[in-house]
N, C-alpha and C positions, 0 to 999 in steps of 0.2 A: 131305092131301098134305104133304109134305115142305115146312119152310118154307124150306128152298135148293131150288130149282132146279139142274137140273143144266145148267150151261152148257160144259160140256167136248165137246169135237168132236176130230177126228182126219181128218187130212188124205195121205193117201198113207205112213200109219201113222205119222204124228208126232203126238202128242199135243199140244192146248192146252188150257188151263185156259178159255181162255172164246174167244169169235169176233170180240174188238176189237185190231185189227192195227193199227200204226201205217205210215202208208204212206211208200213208198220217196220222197226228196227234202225231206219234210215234216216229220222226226225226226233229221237229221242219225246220228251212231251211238248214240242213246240220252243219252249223258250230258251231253249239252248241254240237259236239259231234270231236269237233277238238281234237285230242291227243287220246282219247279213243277207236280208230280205224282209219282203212285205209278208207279213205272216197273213195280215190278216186280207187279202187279196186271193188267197185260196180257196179252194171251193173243200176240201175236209182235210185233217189230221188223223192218222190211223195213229193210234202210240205204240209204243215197246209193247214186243210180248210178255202176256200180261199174266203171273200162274197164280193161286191160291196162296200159296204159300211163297217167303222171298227165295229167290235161287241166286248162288252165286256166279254162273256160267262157268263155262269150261275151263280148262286149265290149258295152258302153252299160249301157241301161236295164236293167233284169233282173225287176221286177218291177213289176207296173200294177195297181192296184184297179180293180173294174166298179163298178157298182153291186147286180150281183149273183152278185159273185163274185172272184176271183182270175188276171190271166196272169200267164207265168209265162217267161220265157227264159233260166234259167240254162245252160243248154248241156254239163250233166252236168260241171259241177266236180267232180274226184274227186283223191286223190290216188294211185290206179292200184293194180290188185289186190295186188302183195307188199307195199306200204305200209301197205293198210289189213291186212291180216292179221298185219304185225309188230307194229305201233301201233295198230291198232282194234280189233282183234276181242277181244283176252284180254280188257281190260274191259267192253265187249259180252257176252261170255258171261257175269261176273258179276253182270249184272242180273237175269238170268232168264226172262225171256220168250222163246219160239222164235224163233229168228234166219234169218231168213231175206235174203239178199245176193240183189243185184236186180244185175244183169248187163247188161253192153248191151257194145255196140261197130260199129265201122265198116266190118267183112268175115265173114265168117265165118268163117275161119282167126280171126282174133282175137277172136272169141266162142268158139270151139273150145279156144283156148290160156287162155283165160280161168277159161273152165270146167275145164279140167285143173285148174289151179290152186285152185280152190275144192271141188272134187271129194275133194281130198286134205286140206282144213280143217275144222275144228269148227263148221262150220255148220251149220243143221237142212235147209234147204230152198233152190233157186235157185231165181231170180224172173226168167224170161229176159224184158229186155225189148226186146221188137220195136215199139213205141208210140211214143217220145217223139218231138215234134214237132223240135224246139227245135234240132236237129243238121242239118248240113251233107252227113253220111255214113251210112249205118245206121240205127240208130233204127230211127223209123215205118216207114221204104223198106222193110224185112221185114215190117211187118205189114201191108200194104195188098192182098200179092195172096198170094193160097192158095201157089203155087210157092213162092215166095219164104219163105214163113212155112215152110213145110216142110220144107226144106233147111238154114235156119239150126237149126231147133228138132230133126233127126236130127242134127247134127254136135255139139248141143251133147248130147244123151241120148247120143250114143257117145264124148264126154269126161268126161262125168260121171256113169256107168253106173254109183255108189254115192251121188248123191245123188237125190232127190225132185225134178221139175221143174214147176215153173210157170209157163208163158205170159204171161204179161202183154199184152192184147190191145188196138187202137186202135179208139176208138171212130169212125175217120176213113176205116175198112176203107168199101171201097164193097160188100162181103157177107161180110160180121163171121161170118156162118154159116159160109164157103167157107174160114177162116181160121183157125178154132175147132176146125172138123173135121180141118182138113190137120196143124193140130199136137199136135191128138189121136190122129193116124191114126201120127204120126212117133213116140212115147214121150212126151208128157205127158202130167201124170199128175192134173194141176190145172191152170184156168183163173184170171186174175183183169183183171179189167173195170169201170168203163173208165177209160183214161188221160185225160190230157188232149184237151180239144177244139182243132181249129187255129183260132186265132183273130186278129182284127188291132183293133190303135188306133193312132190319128193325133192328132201332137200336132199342136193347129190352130196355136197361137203359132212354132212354127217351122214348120208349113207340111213336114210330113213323118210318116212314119212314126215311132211311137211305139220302135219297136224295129228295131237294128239287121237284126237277121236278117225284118224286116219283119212275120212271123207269129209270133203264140208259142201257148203252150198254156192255155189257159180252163177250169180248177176252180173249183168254189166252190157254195153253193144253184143260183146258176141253172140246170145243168146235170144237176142230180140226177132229174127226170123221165126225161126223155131215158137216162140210163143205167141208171135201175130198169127200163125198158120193153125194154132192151137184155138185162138178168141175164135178164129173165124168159124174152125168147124164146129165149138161148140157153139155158138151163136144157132146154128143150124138145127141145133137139136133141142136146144130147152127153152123155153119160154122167157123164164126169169132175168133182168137185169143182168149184166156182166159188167164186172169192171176191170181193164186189162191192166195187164203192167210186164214189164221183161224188157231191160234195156234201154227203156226209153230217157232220152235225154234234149230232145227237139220239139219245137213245132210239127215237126214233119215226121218226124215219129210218132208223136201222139195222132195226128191225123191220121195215119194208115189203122192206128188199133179201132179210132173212131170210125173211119170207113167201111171196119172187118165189121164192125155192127157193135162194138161196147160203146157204152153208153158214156163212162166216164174213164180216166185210167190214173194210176197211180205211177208214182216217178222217186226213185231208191237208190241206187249208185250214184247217176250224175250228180243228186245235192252235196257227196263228198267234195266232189272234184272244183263243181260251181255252182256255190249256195242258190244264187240268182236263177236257178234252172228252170225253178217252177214258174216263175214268172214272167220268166222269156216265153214260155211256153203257151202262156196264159194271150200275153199279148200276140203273139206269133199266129195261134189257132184263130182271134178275133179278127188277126188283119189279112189270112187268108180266106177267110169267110166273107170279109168286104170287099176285097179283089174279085172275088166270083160269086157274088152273089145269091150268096147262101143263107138266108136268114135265119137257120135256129141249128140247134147239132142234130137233132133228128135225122136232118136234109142231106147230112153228111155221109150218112149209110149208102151202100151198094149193095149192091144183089148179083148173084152169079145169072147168068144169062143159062137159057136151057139147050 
């Protein structure tokens, strides 16, 4: 066998050199993590979520450690789509890894107008996200029920009918299946799961909630079960690409979400803790492919036996 591995995959005909995505909110636009890894050794960049217009995120607390894991209430600070595409993205493209812009907002007209906008930029891929907890307006409220998820995800594929769409889905859906399907049914073309969980802390010393918006969103290890068991079953149902993410912060984490059948995965808390993660990751998943002799990621999938 080959002493590379092939780790190249292809997503709704984009090509990536390998399946370690760095995930939307967790990576700022790439070069704020210049020097503390190989940027350009990844296989795409999701950036900040990204609205029409600039947002200042939420007010108070914004970030809480668990014990096993991370919340998270930023409330999609962004400085709003013509911003980032004057001032963010040309240097973004010169890293080199697939770019893919994570999308959200508070109507659908303004996911619609959004995506127009990004439609017509040097991006590789949208990342529409209907998941985040952390908002007032939008966000999650699209992903929780099939309708809803449907209508946001056809208005953004008929604004953005030149670029590659993918879903971003909440793990908060009360039938994650019925949500998958309906924005697969609408023109996506890729899946990626899961967002954050809705979660709460209470600070006892003040005798209140830990965070203003009261609930935030729960990444980190604890969570990572829970959302492999998630990839897997949808793996089983929809056709389209998946790309996982929840927790992972390992080789051997990401190998398990590649085994449930995703194709590539994204990686978000561990880069707080150890910038270096994605690229442990990178080399870790190629030197266990060369150990067992696995030539492509394909190879890597399982099947449930009957």
């Amino acid at each position: 066998m080959n002493d590379k591995p092939d780790l190249s995959l292809s997503i709704a005909g984009i090509p990536f050199r390998n399946p370690v995505i760095a995930a939307s909110g967790t990576f700022g636009y790439g070069r704020e993590y210049a020097g503390l890894l190989d940027i350009a050794a990844l296989g795409g960049i999701c950036t900040k979520g990204l609205t029409l217009t600039p947002r200042a995120g939420n007010d108070g607390i914004r970030v809480h450690e668990t014990p096993s894991g991370l919340m998270n209430s930023i409330g999609l600070e962004n400085p709003g789509i013509p911003a980032f595409l004057e001032k963010e993205l040309p240097a973004l493209r010169e890293l080199g890894p697939v770019i893919i812009a994570n999308l959200s907002g508070s109507s659908v007209e303004e996911y619609a107008e959004g995506a127009h906008l990004l439609n017509a930029a040097p991006i590789d891929i949208i990342e529409l996200n209907i998941s985040c907890p952390n908002v007032k307006a939008g966000g999650m409220g699209f992903g929780l029920d099939p309708g809803a998820a449907a209508g946001v995800t056809r208005a953004v594929r008929r604004a953005a009918a030149n670029k590659p769409l993918m879903v971003k889905l909440s793990p908060n859906a009360p039938d994650l299946c019925a949500v998958a399907s309906a924005c697969v049914a609408q023109g996506a073309n890729a899946l990626s799961l899961v967002n954050t969980f809705k979660a709460m802390a209470i600070d006892i010393y003040r005798r209140k909630p830990m965070f203003d918006m009261v609930s935030a969103g729960l990444s980190g290890p604890g969570i990572r079960p829970i959302a492999l068991r998630m990839v897997w079953e949808l793996c089983e149902q929809v056709s389209v690409p998946i790309v996982g993410m929840g927790g992972i912060a390992t080789a051997s984490d990401a190998l398990e979400f590649l085994m449930a059948g995703a194709v590539a995965i994204q990686v978000g808390s561990a880069t707080f803790a150890h910038p270096p993660a994605m690229n442990e990751i990178i080399t870790g998943i190629a030197a266990y492919m060369r150990q067992y002799q696995i030539p492509s990621l394909a190879d890597l999938a399982i099947r449930k036996t009957a």
